[in-house]
Structures are given as C-alpha cells and as structure tokens.
PDB file of N, CA, C, O and CB in Angstrom:
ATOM      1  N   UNK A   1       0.820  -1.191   0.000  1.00  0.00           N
ATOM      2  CA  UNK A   1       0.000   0.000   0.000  1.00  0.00           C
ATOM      3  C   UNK A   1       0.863   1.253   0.000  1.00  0.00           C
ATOM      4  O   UNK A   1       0.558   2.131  -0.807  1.00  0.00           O
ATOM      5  CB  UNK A   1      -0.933  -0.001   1.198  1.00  0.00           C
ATOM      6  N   UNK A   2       2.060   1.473   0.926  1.00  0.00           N
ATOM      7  CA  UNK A   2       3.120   2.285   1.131  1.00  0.00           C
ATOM      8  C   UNK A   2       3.474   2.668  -0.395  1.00  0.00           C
ATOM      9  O   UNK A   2       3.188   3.728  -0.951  1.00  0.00           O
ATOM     10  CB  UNK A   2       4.297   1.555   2.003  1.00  0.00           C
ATOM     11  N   UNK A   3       4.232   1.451  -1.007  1.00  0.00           N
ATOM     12  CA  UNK A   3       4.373   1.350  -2.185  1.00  0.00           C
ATOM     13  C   UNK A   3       4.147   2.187  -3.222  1.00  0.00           C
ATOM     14  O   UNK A   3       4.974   2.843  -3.855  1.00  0.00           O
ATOM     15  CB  UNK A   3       3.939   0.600  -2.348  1.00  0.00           C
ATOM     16  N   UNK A   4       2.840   2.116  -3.371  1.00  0.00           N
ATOM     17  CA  UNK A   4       1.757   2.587  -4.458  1.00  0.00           C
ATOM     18  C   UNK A   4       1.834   3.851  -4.102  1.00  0.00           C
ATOM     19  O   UNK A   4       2.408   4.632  -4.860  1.00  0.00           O
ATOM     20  CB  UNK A   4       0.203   1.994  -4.448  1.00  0.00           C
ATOM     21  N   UNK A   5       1.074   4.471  -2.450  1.00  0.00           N
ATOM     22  CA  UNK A   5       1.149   5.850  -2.278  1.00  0.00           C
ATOM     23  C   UNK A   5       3.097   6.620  -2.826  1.00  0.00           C
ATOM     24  O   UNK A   5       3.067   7.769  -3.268  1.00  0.00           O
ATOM     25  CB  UNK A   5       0.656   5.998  -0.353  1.00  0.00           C
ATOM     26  N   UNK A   6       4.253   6.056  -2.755  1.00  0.00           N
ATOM     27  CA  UNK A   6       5.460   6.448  -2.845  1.00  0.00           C
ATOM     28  C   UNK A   6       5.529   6.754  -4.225  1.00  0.00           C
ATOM     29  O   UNK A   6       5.946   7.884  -4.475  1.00  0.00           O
ATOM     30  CB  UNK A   6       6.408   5.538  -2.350  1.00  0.00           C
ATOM     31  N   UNK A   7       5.156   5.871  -5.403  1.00  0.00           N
ATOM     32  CA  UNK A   7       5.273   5.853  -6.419  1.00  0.00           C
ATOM     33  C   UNK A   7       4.074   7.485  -6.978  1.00  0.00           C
ATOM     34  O   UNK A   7       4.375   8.313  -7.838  1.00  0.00           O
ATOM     35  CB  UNK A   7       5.017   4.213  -6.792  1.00  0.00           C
ATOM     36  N   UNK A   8       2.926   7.463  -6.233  1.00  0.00           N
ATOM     37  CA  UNK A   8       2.061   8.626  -6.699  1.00  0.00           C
ATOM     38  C   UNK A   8       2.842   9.715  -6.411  1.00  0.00           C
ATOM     39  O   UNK A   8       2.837  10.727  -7.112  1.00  0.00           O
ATOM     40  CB  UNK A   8       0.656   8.765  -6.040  1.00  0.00           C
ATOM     41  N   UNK A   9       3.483   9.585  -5.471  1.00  0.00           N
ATOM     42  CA  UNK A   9       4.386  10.819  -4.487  1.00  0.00           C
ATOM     43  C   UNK A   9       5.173  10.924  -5.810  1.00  0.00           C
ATOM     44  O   UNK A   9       4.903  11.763  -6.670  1.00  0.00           O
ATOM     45  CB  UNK A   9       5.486  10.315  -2.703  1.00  0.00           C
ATOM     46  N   UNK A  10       5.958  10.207  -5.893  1.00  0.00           N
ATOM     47  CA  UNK A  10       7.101  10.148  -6.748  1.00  0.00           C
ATOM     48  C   UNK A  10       6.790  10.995  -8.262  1.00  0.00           C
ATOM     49  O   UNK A  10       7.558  11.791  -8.801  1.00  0.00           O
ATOM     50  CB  UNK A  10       7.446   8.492  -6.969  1.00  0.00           C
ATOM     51  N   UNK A  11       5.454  10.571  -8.745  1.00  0.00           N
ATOM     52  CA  UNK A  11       5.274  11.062 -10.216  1.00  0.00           C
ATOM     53  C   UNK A  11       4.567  12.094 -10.087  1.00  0.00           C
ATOM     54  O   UNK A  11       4.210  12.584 -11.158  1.00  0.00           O
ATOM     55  CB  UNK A  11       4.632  10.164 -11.214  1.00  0.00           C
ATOM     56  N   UNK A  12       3.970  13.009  -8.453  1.00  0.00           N
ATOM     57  CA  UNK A  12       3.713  14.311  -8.984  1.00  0.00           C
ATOM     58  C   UNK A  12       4.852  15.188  -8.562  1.00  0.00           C
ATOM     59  O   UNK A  12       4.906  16.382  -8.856  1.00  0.00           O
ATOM     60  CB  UNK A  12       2.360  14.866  -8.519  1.00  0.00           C
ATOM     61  N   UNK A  13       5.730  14.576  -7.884  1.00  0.00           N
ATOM     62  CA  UNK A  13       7.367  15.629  -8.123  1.00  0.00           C
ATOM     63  C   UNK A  13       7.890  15.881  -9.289  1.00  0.00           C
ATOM     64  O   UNK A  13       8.502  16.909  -9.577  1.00  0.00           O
ATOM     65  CB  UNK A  13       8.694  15.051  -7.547  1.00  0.00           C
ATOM     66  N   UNK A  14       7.636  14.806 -10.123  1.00  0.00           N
ATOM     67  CA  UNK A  14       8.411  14.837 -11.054  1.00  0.00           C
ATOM     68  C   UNK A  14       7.312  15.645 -11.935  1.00  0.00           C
ATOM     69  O   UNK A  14       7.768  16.258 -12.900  1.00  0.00           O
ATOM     70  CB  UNK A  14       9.022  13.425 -11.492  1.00  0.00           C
ATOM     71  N   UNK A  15       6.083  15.705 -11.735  1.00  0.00           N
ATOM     72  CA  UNK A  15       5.116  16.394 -12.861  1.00  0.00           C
ATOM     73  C   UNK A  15       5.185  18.334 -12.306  1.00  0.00           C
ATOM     74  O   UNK A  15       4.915  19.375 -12.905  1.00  0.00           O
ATOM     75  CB  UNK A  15       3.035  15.469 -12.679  1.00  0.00           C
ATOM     76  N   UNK A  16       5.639  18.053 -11.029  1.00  0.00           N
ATOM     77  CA  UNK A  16       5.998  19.343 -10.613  1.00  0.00           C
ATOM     78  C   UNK A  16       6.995  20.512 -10.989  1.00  0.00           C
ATOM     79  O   UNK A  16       6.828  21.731 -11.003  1.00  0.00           O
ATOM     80  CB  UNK A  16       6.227  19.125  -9.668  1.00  0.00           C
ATOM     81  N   UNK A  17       8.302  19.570 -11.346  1.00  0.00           N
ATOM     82  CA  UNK A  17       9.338  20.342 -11.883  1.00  0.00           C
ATOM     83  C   UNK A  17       9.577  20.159 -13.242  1.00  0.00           C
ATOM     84  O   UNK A  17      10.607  20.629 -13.727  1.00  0.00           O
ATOM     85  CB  UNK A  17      10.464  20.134 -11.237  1.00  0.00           C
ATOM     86  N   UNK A  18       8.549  19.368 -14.130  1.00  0.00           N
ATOM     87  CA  UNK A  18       8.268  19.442 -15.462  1.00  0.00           C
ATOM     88  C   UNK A  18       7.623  20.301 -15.919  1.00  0.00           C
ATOM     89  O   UNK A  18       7.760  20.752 -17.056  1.00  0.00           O
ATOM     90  CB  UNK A  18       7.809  18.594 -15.859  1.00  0.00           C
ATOM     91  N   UNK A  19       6.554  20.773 -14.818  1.00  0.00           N
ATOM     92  CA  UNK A  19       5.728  22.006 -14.871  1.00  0.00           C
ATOM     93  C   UNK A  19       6.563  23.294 -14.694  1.00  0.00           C
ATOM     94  O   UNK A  19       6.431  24.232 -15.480  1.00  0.00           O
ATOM     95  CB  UNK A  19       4.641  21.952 -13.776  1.00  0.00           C
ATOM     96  N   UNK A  20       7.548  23.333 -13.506  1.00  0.00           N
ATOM     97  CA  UNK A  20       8.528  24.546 -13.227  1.00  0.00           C
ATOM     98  C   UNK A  20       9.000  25.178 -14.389  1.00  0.00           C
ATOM     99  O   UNK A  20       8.878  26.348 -14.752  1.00  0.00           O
ATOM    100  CB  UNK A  20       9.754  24.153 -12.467  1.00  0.00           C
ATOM    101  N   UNK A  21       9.580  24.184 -14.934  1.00  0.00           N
ATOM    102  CA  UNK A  21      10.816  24.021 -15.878  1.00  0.00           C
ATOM    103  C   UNK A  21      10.064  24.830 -17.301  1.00  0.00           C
ATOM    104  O   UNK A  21      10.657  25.725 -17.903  1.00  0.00           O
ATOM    105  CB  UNK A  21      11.344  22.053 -16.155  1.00  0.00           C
ATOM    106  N   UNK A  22       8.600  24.310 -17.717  1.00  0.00           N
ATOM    107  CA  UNK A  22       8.262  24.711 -18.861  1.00  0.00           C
ATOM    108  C   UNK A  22       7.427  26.267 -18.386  1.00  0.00           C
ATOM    109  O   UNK A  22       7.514  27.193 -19.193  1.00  0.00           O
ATOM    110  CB  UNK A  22       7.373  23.448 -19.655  1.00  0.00           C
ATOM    111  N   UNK A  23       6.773  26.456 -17.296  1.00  0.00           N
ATOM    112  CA  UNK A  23       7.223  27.517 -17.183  1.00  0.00           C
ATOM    113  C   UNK A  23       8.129  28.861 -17.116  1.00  0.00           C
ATOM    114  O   UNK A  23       8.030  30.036 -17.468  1.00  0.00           O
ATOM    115  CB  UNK A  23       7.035  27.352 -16.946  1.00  0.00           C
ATOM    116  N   UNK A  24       9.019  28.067 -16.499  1.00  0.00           N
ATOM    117  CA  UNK A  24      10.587  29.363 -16.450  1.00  0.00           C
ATOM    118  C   UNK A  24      11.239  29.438 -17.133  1.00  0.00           C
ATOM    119  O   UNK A  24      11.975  30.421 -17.047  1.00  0.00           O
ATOM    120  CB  UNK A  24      11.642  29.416 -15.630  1.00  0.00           C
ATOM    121  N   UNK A  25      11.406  28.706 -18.021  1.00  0.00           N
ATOM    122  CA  UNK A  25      12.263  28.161 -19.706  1.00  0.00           C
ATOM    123  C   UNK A  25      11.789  28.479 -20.746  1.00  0.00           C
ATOM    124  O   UNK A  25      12.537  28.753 -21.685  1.00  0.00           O
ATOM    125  CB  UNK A  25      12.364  26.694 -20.108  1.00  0.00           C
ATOM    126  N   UNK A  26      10.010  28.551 -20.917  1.00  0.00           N
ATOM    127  CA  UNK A  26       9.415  29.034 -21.890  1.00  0.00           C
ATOM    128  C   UNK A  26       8.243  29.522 -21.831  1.00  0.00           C
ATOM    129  O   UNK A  26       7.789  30.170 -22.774  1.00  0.00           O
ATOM    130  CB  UNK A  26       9.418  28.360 -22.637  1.00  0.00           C
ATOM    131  N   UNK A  27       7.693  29.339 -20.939  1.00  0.00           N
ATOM    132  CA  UNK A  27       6.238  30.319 -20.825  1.00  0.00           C
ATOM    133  C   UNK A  27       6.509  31.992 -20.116  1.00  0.00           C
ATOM    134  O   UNK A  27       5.712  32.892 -20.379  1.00  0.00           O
ATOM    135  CB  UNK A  27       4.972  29.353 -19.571  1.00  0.00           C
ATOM    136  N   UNK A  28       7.616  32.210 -19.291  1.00  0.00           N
ATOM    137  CA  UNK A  28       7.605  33.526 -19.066  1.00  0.00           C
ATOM    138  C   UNK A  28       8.431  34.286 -20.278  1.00  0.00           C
ATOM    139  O   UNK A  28       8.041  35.278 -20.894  1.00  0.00           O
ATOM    140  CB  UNK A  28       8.180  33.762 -17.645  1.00  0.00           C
ATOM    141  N   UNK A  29       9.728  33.536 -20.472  1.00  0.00           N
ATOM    142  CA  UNK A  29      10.652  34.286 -21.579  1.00  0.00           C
ATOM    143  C   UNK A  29       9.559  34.441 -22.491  1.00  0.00           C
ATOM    144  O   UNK A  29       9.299  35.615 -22.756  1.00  0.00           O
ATOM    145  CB  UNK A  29      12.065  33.432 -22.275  1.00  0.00           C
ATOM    146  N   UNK A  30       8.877  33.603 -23.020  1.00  0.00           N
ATOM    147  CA  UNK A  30       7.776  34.046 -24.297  1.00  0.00           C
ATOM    148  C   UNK A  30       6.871  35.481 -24.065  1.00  0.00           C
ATOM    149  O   UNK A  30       6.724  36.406 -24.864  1.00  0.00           O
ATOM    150  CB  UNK A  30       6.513  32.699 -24.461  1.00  0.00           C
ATOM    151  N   UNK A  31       6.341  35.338 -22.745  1.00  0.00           N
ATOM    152  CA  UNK A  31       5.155  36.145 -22.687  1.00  0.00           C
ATOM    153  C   UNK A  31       6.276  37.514 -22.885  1.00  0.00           C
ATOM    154  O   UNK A  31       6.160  38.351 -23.781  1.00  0.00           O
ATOM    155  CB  UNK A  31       4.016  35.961 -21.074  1.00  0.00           C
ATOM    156  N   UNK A  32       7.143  37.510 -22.042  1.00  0.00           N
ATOM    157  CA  UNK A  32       7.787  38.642 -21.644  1.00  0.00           C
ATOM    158  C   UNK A  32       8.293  39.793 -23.252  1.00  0.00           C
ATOM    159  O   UNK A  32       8.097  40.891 -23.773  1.00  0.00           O
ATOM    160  CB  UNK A  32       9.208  37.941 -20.646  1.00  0.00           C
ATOM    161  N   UNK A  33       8.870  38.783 -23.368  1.00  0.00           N
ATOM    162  CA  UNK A  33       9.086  38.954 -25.162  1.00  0.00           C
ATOM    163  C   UNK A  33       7.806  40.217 -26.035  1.00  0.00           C
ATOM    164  O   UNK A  33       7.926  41.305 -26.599  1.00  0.00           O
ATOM    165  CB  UNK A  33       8.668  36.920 -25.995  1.00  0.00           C
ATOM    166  N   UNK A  34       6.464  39.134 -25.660  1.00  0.00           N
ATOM    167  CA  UNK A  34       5.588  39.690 -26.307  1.00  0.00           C
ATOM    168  C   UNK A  34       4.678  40.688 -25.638  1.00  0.00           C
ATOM    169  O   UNK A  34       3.949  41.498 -26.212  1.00  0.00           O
ATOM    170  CB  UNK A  34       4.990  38.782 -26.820  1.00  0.00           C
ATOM    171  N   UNK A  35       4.831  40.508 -24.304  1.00  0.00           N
ATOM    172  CA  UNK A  35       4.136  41.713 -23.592  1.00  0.00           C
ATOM    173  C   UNK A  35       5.262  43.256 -23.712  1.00  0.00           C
ATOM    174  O   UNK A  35       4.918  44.438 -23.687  1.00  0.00           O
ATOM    175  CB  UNK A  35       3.857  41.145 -21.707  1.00  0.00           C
ATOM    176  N   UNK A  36       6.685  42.650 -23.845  1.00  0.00           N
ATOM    177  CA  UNK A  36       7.376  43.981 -24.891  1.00  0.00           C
ATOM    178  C   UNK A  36       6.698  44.611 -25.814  1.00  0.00           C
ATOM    179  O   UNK A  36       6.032  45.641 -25.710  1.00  0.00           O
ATOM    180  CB  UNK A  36       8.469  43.612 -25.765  1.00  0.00           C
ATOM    181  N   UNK A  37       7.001  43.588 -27.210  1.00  0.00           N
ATOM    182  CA  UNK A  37       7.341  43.829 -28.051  1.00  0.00           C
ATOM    183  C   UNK A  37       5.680  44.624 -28.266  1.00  0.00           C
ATOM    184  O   UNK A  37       5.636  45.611 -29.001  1.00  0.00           O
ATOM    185  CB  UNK A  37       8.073  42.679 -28.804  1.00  0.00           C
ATOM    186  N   UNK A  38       4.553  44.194 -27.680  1.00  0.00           N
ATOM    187  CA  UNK A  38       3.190  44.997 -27.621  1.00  0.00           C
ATOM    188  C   UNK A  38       3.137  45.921 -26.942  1.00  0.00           C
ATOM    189  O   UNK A  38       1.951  46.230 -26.823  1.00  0.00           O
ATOM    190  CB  UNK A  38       2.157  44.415 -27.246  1.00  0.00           C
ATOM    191  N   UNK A  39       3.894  46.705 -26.290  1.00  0.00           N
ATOM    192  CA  UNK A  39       4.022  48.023 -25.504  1.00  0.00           C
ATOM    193  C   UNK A  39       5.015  48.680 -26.684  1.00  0.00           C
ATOM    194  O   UNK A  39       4.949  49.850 -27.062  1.00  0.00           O
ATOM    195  CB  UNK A  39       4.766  47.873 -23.705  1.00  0.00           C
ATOM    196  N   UNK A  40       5.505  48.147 -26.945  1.00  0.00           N
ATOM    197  CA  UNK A  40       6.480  48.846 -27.967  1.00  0.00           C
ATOM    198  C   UNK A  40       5.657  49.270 -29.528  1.00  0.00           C
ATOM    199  O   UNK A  40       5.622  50.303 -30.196  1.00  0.00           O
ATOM    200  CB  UNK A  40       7.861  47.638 -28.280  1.00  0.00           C
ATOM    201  N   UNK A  41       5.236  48.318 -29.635  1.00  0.00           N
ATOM    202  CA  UNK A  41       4.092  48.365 -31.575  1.00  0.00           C
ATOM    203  C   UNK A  41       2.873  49.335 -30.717  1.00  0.00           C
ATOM    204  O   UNK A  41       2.343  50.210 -31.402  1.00  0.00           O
ATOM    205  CB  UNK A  41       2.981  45.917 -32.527  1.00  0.00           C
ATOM    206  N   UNK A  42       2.543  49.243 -29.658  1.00  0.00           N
ATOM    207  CA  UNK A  42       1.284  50.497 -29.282  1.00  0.00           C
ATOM    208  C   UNK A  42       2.082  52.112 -29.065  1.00  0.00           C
ATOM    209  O   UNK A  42       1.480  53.063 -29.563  1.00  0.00           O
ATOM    210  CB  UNK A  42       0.333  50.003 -27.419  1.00  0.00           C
ATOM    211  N   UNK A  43       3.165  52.343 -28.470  1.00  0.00           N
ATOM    212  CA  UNK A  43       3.912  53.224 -29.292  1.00  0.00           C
ATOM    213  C   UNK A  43       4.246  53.879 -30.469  1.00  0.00           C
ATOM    214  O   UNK A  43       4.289  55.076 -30.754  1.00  0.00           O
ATOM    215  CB  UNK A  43       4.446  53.017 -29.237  1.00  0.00           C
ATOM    216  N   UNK A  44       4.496  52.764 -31.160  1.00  0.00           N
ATOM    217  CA  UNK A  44       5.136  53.232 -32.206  1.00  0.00           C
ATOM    218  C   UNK A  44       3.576  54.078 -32.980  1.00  0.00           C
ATOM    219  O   UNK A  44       3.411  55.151 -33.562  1.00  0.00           O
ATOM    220  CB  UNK A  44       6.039  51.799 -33.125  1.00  0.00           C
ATOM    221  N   UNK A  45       2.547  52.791 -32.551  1.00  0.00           N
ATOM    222  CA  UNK A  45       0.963  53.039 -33.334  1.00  0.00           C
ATOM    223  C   UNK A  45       0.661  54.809 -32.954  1.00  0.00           C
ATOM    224  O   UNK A  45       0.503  55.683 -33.806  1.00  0.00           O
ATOM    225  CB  UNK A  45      -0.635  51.736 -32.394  1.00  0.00           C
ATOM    226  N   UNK A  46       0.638  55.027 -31.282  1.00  0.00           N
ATOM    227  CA  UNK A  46      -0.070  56.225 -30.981  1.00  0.00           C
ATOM    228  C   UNK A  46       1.327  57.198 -31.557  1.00  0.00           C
ATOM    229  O   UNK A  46       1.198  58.350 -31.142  1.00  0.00           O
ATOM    230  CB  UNK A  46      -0.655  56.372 -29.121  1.00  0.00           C
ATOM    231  N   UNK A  47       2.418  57.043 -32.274  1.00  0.00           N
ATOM    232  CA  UNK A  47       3.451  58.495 -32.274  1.00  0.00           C
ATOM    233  C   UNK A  47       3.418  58.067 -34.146  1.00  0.00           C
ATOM    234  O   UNK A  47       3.914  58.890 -34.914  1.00  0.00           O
ATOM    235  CB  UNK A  47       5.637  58.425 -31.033  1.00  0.00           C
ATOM    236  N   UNK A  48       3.099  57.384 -34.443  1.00  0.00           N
ATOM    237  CA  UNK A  48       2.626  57.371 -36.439  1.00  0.00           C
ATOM    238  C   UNK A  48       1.095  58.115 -36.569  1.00  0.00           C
ATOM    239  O   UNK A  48       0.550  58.856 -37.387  1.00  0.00           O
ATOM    240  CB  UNK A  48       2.318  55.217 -37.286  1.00  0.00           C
ATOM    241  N   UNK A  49       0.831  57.651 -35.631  1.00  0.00           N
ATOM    242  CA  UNK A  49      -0.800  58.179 -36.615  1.00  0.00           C
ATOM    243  C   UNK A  49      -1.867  59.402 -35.649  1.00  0.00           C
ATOM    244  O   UNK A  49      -2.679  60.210 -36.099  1.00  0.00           O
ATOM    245  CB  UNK A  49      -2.148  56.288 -36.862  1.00  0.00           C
ATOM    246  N   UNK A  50      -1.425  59.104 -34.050  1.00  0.00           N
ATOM    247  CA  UNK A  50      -2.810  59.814 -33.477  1.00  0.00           C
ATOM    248  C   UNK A  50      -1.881  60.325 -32.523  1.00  0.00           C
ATOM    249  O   UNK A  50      -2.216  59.358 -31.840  1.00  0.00           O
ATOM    250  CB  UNK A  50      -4.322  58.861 -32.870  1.00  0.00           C
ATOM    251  N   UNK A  51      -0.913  60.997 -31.711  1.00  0.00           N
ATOM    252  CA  UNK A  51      -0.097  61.592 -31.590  1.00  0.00           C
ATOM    253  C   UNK A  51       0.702  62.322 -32.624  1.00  0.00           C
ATOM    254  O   UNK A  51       0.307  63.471 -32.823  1.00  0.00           O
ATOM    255  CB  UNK A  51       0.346  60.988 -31.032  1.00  0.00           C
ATOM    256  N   UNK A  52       1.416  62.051 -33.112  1.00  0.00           N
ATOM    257  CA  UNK A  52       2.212  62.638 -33.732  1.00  0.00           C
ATOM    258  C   UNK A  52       4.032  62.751 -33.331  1.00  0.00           C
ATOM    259  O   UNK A  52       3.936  63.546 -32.396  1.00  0.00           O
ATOM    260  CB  UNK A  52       1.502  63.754 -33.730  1.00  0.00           C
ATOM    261  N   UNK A  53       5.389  62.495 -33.438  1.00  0.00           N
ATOM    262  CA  UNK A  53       6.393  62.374 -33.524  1.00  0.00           C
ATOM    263  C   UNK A  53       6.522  63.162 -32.085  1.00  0.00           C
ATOM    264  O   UNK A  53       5.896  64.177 -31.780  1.00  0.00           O
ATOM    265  CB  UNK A  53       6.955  62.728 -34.821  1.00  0.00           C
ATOM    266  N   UNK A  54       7.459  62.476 -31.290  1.00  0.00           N
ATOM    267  CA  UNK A  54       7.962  63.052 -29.846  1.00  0.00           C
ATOM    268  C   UNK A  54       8.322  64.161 -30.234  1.00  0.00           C
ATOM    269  O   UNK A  54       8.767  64.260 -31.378  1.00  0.00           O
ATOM    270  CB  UNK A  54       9.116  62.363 -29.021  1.00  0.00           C
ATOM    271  N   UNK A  55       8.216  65.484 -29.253  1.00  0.00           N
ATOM    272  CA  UNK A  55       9.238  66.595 -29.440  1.00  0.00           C
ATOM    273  C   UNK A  55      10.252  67.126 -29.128  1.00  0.00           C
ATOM    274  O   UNK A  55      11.161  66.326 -28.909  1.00  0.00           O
ATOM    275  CB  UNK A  55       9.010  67.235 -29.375  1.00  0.00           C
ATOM    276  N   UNK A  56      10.565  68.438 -28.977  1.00  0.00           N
ATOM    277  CA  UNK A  56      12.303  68.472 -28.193  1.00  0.00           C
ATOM    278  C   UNK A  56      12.768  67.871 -27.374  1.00  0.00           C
ATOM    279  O   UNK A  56      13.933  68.084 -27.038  1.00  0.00           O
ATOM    280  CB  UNK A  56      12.748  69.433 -27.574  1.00  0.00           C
TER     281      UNK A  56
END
C-alpha cells in the first residue's frame, strides 16, 4: 500500500518540476518577449498616426 502511495508521491514531483521548468524556460521568456514587443508596436501606433512624432 506504502508502495503505491510512494510511487504517486514520486510522479507528482516529477510532474511538478516538469511544470517549473516549462514555465521558467518558456512560458515567461515568451510572454515577456511579447508583452514587450506589444508596448512597444502600441507606441510606435499612438506616435505614427494619433499623436504625432515626440518633441524636443
């Protein structure tokens, strides 16, 4: 019975830092990337067309 419960133990550690891992390796670097690169293209959008060019 020990057994069985050790082995469940065992495979949600390991589903734990499979989860870590694809988080911190590729789900934040991604977002981060694109929650940039979309603060940056809404810039560029409001100083091309409905603003107008920074000044002095």
């Amino acid at each position: 019975m020990s057994n069985h419960k050790d082995e469940i133990e065992e495979n949600n550690k390991s589903s734990e830092w499979k989860t870590f891992f694809l988080l911190t390796v590729c789900l934040f670097p991604v977002l981060s990337v694109a929650v940039i690169g979309a603060y940056g293209f809404s810039i560029w959008f409001l100083q091309m067309f409905i603003m107008g060019p920074p000044g002095h």
